[in-house]
C-alpha positions as CSV (number, residue, x, y, z in Angstrom):
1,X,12.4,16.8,-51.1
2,X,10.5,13.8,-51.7
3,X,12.8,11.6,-49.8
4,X,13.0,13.6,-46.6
5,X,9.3,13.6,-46.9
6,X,9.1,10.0,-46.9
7,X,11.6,9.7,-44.2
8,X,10.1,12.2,-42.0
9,X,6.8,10.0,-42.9
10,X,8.8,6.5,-41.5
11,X,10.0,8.1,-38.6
12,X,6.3,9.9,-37.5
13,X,4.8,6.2,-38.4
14,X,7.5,4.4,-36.2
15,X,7.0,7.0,-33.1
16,X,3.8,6.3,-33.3
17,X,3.6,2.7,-33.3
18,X,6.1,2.8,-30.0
19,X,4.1,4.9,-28.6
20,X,0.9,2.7,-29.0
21,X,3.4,0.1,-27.9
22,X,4.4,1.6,-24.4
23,X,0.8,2.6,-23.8
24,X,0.0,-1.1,-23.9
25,X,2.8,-2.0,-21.6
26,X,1.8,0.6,-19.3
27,X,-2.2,-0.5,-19.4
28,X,-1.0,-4.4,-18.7
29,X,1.0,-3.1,-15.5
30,X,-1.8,-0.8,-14.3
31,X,-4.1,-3.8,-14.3
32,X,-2.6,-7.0,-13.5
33,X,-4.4,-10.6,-13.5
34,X,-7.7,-10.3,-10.8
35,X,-7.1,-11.7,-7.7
36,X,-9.3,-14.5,-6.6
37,X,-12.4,-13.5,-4.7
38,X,-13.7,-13.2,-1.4
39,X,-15.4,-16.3,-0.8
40,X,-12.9,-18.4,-3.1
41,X,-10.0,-16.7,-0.7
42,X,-12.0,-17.7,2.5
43,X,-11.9,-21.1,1.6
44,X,-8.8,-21.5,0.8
45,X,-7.9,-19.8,4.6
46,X,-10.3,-22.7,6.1
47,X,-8.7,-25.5,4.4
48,X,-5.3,-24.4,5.3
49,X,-6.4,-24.2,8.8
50,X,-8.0,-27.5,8.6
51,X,-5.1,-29.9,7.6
52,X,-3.8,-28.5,11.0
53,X,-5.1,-30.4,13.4
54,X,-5.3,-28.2,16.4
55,X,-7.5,-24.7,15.9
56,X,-6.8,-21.9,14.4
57,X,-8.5,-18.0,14.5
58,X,-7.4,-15.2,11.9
59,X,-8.6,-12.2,11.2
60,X,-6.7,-9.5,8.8
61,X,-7.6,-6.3,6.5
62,X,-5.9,-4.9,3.6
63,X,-5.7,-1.2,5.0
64,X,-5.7,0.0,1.6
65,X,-8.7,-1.7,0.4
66,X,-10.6,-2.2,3.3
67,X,-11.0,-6.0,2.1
68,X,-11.4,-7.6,5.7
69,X,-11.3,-11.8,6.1
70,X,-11.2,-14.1,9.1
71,X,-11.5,-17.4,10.7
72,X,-13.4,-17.7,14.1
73,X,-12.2,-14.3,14.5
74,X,-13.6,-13.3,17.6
75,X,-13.1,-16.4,19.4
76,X,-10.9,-15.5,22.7
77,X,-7.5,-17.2,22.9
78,X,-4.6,-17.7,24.9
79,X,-2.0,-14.9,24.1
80,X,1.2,-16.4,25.4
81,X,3.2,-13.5,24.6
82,X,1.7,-11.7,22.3
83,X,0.0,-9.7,25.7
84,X,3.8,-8.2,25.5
85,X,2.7,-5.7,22.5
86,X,-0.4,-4.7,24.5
87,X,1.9,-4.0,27.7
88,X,4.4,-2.0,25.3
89,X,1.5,0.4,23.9
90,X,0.8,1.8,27.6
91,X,4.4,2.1,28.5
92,X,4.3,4.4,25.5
93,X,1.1,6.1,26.7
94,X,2.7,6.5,30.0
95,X,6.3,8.0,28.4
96,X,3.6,10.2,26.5
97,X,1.9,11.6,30.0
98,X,5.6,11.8,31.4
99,X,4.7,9.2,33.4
100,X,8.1,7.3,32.4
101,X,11.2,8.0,30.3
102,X,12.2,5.7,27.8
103,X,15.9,6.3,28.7
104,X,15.4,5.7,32.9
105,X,17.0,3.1,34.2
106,X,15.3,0.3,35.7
107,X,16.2,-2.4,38.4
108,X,15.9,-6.1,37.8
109,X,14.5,-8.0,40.5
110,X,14.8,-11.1,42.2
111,X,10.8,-11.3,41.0
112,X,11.4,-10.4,37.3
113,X,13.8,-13.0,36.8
114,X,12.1,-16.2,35.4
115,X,13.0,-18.6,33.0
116,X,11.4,-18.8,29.3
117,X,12.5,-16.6,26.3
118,X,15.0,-13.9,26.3
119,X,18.8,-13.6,27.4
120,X,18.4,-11.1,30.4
121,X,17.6,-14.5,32.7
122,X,21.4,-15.3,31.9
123,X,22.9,-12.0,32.2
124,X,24.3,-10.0,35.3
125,X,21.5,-8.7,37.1
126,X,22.6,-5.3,37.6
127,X,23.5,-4.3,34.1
128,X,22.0,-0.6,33.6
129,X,19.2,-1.4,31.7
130,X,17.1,1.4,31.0
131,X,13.0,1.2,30.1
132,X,13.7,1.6,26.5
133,X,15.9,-1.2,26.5
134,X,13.8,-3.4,28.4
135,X,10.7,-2.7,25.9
136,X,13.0,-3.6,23.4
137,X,14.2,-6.8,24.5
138,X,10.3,-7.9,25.3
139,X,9.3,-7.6,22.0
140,X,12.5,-8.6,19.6
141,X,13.1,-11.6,21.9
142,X,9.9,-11.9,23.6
143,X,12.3,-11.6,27.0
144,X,10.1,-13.0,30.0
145,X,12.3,-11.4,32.3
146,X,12.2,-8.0,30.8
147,X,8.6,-8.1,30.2
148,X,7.9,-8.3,34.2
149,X,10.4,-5.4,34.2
150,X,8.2,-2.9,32.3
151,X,4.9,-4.9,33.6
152,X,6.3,-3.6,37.1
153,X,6.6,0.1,35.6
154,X,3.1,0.1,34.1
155,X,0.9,-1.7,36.2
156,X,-1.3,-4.9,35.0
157,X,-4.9,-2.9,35.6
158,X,-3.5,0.1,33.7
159,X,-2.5,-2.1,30.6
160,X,-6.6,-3.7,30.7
161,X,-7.9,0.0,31.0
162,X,-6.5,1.1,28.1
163,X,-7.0,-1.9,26.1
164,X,-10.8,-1.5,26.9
165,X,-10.7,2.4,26.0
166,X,-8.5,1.8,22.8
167,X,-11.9,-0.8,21.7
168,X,-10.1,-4.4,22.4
169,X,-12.9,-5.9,24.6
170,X,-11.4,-8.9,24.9
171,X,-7.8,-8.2,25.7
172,X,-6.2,-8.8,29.0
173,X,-3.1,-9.5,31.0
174,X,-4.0,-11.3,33.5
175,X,-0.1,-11.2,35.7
176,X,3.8,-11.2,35.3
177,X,5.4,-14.0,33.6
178,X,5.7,-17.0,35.1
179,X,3.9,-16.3,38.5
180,X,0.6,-16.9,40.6
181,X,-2.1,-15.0,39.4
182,X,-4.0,-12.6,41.9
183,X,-6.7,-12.7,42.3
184,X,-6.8,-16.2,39.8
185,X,-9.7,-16.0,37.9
186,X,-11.7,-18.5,35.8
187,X,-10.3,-16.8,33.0
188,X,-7.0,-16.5,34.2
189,X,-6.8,-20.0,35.1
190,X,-8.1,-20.9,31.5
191,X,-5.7,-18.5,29.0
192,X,-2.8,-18.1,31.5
193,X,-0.9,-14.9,30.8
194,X,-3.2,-13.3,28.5
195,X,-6.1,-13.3,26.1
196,X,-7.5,-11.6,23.4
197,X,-9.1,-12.4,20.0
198,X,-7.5,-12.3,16.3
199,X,-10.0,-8.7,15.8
200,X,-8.6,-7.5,18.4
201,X,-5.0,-7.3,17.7
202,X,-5.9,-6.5,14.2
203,X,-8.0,-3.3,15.7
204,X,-4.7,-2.8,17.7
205,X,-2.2,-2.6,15.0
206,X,-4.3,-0.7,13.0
207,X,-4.5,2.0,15.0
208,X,-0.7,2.2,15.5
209,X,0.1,1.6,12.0
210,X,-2.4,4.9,10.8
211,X,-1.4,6.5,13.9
212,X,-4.5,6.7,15.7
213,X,-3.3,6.7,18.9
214,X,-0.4,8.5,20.6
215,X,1.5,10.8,18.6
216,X,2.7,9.6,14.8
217,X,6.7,9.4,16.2
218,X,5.1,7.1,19.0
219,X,3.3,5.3,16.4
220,X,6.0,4.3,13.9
221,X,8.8,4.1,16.9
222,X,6.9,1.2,18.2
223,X,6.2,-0.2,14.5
224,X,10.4,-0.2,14.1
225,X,10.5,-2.1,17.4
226,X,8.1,-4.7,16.0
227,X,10.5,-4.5,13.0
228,X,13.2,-5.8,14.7
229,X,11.4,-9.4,15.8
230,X,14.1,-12.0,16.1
231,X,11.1,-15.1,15.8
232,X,10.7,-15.6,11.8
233,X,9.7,-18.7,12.0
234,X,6.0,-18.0,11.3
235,X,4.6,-15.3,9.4
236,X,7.8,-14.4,7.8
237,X,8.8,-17.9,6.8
238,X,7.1,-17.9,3.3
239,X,7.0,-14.2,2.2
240,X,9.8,-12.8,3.2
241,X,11.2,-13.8,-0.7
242,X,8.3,-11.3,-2.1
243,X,10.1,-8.6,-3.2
244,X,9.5,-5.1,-0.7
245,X,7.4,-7.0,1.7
246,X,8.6,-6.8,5.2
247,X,7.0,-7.6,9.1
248,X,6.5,-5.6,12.1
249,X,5.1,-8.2,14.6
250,X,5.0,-9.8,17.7
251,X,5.0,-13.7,18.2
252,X,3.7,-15.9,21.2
253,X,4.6,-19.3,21.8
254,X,3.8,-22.3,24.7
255,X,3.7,-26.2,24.2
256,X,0.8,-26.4,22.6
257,X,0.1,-22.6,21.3
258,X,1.8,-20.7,18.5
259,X,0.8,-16.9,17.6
260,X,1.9,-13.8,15.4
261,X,0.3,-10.9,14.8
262,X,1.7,-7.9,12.9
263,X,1.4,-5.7,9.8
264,X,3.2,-7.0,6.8
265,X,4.5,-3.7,4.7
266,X,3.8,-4.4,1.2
267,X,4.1,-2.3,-1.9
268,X,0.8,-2.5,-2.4
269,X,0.1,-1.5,0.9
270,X,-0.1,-2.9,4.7
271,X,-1.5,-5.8,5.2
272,X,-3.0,-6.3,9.1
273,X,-3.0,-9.6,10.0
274,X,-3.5,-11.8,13.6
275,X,-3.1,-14.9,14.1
276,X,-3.3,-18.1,17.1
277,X,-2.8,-22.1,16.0
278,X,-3.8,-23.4,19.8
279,X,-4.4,-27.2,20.9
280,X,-1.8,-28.1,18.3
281,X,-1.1,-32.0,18.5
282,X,2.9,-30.8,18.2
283,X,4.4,-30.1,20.8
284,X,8.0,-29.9,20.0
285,X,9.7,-26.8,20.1
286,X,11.0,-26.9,16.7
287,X,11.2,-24.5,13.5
288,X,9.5,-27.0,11.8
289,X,6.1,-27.3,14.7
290,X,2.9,-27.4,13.0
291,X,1.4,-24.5,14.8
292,X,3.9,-22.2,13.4
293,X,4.0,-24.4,9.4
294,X,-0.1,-23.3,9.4
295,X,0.3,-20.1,10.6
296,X,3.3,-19.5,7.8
297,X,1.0,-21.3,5.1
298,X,-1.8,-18.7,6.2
299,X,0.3,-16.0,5.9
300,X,1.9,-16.8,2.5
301,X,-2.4,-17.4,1.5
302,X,-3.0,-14.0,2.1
303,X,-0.1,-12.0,0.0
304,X,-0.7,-14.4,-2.6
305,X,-4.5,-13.2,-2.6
306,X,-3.7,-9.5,-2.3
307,X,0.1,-9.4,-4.0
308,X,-0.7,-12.0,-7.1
309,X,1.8,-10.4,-9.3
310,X,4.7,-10.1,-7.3
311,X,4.0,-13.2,-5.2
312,X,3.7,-15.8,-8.6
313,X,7.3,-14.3,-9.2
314,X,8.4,-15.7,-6.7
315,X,7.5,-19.2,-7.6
316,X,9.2,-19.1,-10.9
């Protein structure tokens, strides 16, 4: 009896100390090392952005915090064709009124046809496109060509309207790709296609990514379009390697301009972030331009501020 007391006495003594042991293990996960703070994260944002040598605005929010940062956030900026995400979200407030159909067909025109990004420029003309594929190919390949195509089936005033209702007060589209603007405008003359500010886009994408607007199927239909972006050369370039992490954006590019804006899906929660490297001294159209290296370097800044963990794995 005395020896299957004492054993029973081992075994009660070893549970314990493996439970005490787990508990500890489960304590370190649920508080991992403290993230740098605010002011030390800001400045690490501004010295990225000032080894650039062009300009740089960024703005950003950890939707599950509510931890907001920024750079010259509400500074206007050329969009290039980032305007192409503001143009998709009234097509889909249109499809919503019955306005349009995301499976009509639509007619390329002589007029929509213009050089740039995209493949339609090099494709037969009369293919059967339908509105849904034409939304699709002006965001995951930033098509120029198809973007005047859906442009024609919205409207430009309609698109400014209900940028200016959604709360984006300085967003706007000022024509169709690669044309005269009418009536051109001081503004139009200075930001060409479009303009809008970093908050902006960031108050843009937030609403779409907690379904604010439209309907929730709306809402995370046009988040797996901006899943599909073909351009990875700037906010995915460094973070893509940090494990569950994955972009729905929209990217804008011209000779001296490089932008991405877009939600990165983290574990830990989305991340909204906006971003526009403009006057950039490079102006080759490379991976490797410096506009899109600071805007990458920015982006891999801010998981590493609000995914320490899982980011410094990555570096091992």
């Amino acid at each position: 009896m005395r020896l299957v007391s004492s054993c029973r006495s081992r075994v009660l003594t070893l549970s314990i100390a493996i439970l005490f042991s787990c508990a500890a293990v489960l304590a370190a996960g649920a508080n991992p090392p403290a993230r740098q703070d605010n002011a030390a994260f800001q400045r690490q944002l501004q010295s990225i952005a000032s080894n650039f040598g062009g300009k740089v605005t960024l703005a950003g929010v950890d939707l599950k915090t509510g931890e907001r940062f920024g750079i010259h956030a509400d500074r206007p900026v050329p969009t290039a064709s980032v305007i192409k995400l503001p143009v998709m979200v009234e097509a889909f407030y249109l499809m919503q009124e019955g306005k349009l159909s995301w499976s009509q067909p639509v007619k390329e025109t002589a007029f929509d046809r213009v050089p740039g990004s995209g493949i339609l420029q090099d494709l037969n003309p009369q293919i059967n496109l339908t509105l849904g594929d034409a939304i699709t190919l002006m965001i995951d390949l930033s098509d120029n060509t198809a973007a005047n195509i859906v442009i024609h089936q919205t409207g430009i005033a309609p698109v400014n309207a209900r940028m200016r209702k959604l709360g984006l007060r300085h967003t706007k589209l000022f024509g169709y790709v690669f044309h005269a603007k009418h009536p051109e405008t001081a503004e139009g003359k200075k930001f060409g296609l479009g303009m809008t500010t970093a908050d902006d886009m960031v108050h843009l994408l937030t609403l779409i990514q907690q379904h604010a607007i439209l309907t929730p199927a709306a809402c995370d239909h046009m988040l797996e379009i901006l899943g599909k972006q073909r351009a990875l050369d700037a906010f995915p370039r460094y973070t893509s390697n940090i494990p569950g992490v994955t972009w729905d954006h929209k990217t804008g590019a011209l000779d001296t301009v490089r932008n991405d804006v877009g939600i990165a899906q983290t574990p830990a929660g989305p991340i909204v972030l906006a971003g526009f490297a403009f006057d950039s001294p490079d102006q080759q159209w490379t991976a490797d331009n410096a506009a899109l290296l600071v805007l990458a370097r920015l982006a891999r800044a801010v998981l590493d501020h609000f995914l320490p963990v899982a980011a410094a794995a990555t570096k091992k």
